[in-house]
C-alpha positions as CSV (number, residue, x, y, z in Angstrom):
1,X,16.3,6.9,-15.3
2,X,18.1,9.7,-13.1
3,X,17.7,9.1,-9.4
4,X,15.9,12.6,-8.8
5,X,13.2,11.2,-11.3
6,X,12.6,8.4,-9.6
7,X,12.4,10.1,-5.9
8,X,9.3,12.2,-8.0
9,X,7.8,9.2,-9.0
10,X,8.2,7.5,-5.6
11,X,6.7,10.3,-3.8
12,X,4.1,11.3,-5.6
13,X,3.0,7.7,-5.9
14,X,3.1,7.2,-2.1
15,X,0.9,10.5,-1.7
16,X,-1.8,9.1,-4.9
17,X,-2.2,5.8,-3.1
18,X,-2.8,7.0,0.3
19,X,-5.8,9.2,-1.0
20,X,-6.9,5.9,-2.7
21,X,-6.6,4.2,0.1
22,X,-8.4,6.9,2.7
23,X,-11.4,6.7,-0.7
24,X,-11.2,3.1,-0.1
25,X,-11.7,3.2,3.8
26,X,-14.6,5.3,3.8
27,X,-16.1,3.3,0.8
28,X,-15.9,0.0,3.0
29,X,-17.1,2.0,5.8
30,X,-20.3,2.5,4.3
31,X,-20.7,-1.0,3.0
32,X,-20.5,-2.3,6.6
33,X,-22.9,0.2,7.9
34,X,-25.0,-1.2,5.2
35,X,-24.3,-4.6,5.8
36,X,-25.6,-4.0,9.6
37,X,-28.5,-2.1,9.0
38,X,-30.1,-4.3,5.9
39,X,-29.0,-8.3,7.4
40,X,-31.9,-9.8,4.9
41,X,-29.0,-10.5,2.3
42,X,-25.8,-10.5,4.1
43,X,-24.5,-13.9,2.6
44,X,-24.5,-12.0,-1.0
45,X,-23.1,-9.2,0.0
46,X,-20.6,-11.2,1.5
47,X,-20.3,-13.2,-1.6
48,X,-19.8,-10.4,-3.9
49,X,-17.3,-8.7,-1.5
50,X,-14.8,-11.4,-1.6
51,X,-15.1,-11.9,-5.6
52,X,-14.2,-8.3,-5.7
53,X,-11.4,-9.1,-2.9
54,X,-10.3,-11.8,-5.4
55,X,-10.6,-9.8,-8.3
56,X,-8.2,-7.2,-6.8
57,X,-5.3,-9.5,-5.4
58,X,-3.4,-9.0,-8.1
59,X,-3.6,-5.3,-8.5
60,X,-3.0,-5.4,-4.7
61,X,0.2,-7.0,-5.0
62,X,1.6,-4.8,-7.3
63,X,0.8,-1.8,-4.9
64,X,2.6,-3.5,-2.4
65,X,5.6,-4.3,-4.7
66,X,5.6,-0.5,-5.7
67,X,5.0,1.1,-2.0
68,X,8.4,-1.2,-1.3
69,X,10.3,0.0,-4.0
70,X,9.0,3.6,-3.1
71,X,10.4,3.7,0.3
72,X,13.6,1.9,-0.9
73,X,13.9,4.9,-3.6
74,X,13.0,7.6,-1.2
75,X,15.8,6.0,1.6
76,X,18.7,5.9,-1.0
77,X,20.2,9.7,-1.1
C-alpha cells in the first residue's frame, strides 16, 4: 500500500472516530441525566451498562490499536 494511501486512511479514520466518539459522549450524557432523574431502577441500568461496556471491549481495543497506528502513519513523512 503506498504511503499517501495510508496517510488518507489514517486521517480520515481519526476524523470518523472523533464524530463517533462526540455521538457517544452526548449519548452517555443523556443516560446519566436519566439515571439521576428516574433512581427507582438504577442497579439495572447499571447492570445493562456494563454488559454493553463488556460487550464493546474488544471493539474498543481495536480503535485504540488503529488510533496508534494512525498517528504513527500520520508522523512518518
Amino acid at each position: 500500500m503506498k504511503k499517501d494511501t495510508k496517510r488518507i486512511i489514517a486521517r480520515e479514520g481519526l476524523i470518523l472516530l472523533c464524530a463517533i466518539l462526540l455521538s457517544a459522549v452526548i449519548i452517555f450524557a443523556l443516560v446519566a441525566t436519566e439515571l439521576a432523574v428516574g433512581g427507582e431502577q438504577i442497579g439495572q441500568k447499571i447492570f445493562t451498562f456494563a454488559v454493553i461496556l463488556l460487550l464493546l471491549a474488544y471493539p474498543i481495543y481495536l480503535l485504540t490499536r488503529f488510533i496508534v497506528w494512525a498517528i504513527r502513519t500520520l508522523r512518518d513523512q
